[in-house]
N, C-alpha and C positions, 0 to 999 in steps of 0.2 A: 504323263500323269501329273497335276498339278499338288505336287509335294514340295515344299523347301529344300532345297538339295543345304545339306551338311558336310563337312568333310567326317570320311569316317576317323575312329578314336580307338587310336594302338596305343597295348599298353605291353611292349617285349614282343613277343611273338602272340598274342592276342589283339581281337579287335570288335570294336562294336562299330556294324554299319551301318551307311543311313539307311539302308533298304530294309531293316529289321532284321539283320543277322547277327550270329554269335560268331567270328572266323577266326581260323589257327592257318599260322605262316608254316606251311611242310615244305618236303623238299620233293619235286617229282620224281618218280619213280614207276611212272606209268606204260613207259616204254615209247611214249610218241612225245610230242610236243601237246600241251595241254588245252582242255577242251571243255569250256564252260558248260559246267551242268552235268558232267560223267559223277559217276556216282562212283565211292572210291572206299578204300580200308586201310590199314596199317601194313606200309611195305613188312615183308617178311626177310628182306633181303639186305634194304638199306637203313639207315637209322633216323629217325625222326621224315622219314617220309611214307610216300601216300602211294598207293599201286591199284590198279583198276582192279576195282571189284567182280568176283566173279560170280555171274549169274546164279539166286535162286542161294546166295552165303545169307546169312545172319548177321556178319560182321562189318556191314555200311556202318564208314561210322563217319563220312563226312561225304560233301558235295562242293567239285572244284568249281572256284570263282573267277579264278585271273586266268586268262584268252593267253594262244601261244608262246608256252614258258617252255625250254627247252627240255629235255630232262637231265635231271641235276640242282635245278634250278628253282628257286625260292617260289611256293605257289599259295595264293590264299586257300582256303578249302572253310566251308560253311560245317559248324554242328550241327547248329539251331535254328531256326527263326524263319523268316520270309525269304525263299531262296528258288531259283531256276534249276530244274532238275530237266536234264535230257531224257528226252520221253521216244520207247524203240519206234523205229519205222513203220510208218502205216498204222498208226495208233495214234488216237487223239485222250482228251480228257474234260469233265465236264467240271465245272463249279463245283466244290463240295464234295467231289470223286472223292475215296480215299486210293493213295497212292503207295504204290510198293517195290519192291525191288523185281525187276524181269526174272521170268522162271529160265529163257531161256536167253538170255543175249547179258552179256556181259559188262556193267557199266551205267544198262539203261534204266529206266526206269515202266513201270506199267501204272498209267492213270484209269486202266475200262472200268473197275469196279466199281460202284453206288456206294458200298458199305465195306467194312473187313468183317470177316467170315464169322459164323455165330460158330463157339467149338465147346461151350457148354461148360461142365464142369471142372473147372485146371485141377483139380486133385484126380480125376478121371484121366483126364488126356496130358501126356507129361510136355515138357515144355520141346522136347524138339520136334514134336508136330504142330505146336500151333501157329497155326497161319499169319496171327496178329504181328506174329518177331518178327514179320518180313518188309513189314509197314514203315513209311517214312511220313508219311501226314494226309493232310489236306489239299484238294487243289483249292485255288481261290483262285482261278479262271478256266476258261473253256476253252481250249486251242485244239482244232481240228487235223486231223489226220493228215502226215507229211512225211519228210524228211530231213532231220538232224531238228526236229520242232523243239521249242524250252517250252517249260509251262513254271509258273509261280507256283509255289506250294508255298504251306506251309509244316516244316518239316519240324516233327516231334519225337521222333522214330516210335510209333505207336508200337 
């Protein structure tokens, strides 16, 4: 991609990078060695780290960045911004897809959707049905159906 490459800008355990993310330094807790693009939450176990999200929660609250960190071991993880989300197997995603957390696979992500769900009235349907919580963004490319594929989003958690 013809971008200026920058060095990213930490400020403590925060960082702003060139790719257009917001990222927090956690600690893994994931249970393997880390795996760019898993989609993750707030260990329940460890302190100030991050544990694979389980399929189909509410509670993504970030997207790991740094490749083969053991566990234990110091891991960037995206909030916000323009980030690689692992997308489940045998699933691709289009431009503009809106993307969300898998109903059934732990971790991954689901691009198939065009739109998130129309649920009508929010004083009608209470908040733990609606669909939109499940939401992480935008794609902003099109990557076709594989195994262990990334796709760019943009991640807003809609």
């Amino acid at each position: 991609m013809g971008v200026l490459y920058r060095p990213a800008m930490a400020i403590g355990r925060l960082r702003f990078h060139p790719q257009g993310s917001f990222d927090m330094l956690m600690i893994n807790d994931t249970g393997a060695v880390s795996v760019p693009g898993t989609l993750v939450s707030v260990s329940t176990a460890t302190d100030f780290a991050v544990r694979v999200n389980p399929a189909q929660r509410v509670d993504v609250t970030m997207v790991v960045h740094s490749p083969n960190v053991p566990v234990g071991g110091e891991i960037w993880c995206t909030l916000f911004g323009r980030c690689q989300v692992l997308l489940a197997d045998s699933t691709g995603t289009t431009t503009g897809n809106w993307v969300r957390r898998h109903a059934t696979i732990d971790g991954r992500a689901d691009g198939t959707a065009t739109q998130q769900p129309d649920e009508g009235n929010p004083e009608v349907y209470p908040t733990s049905t609606r669909k939109h919580l499940f939401g992480l963004g935008r794609a902003l490319e099109t990557v076709t159906a594989g195994t262990d594929k990334l796709a760019w989003i943009m991640m807003l958690h809609t």
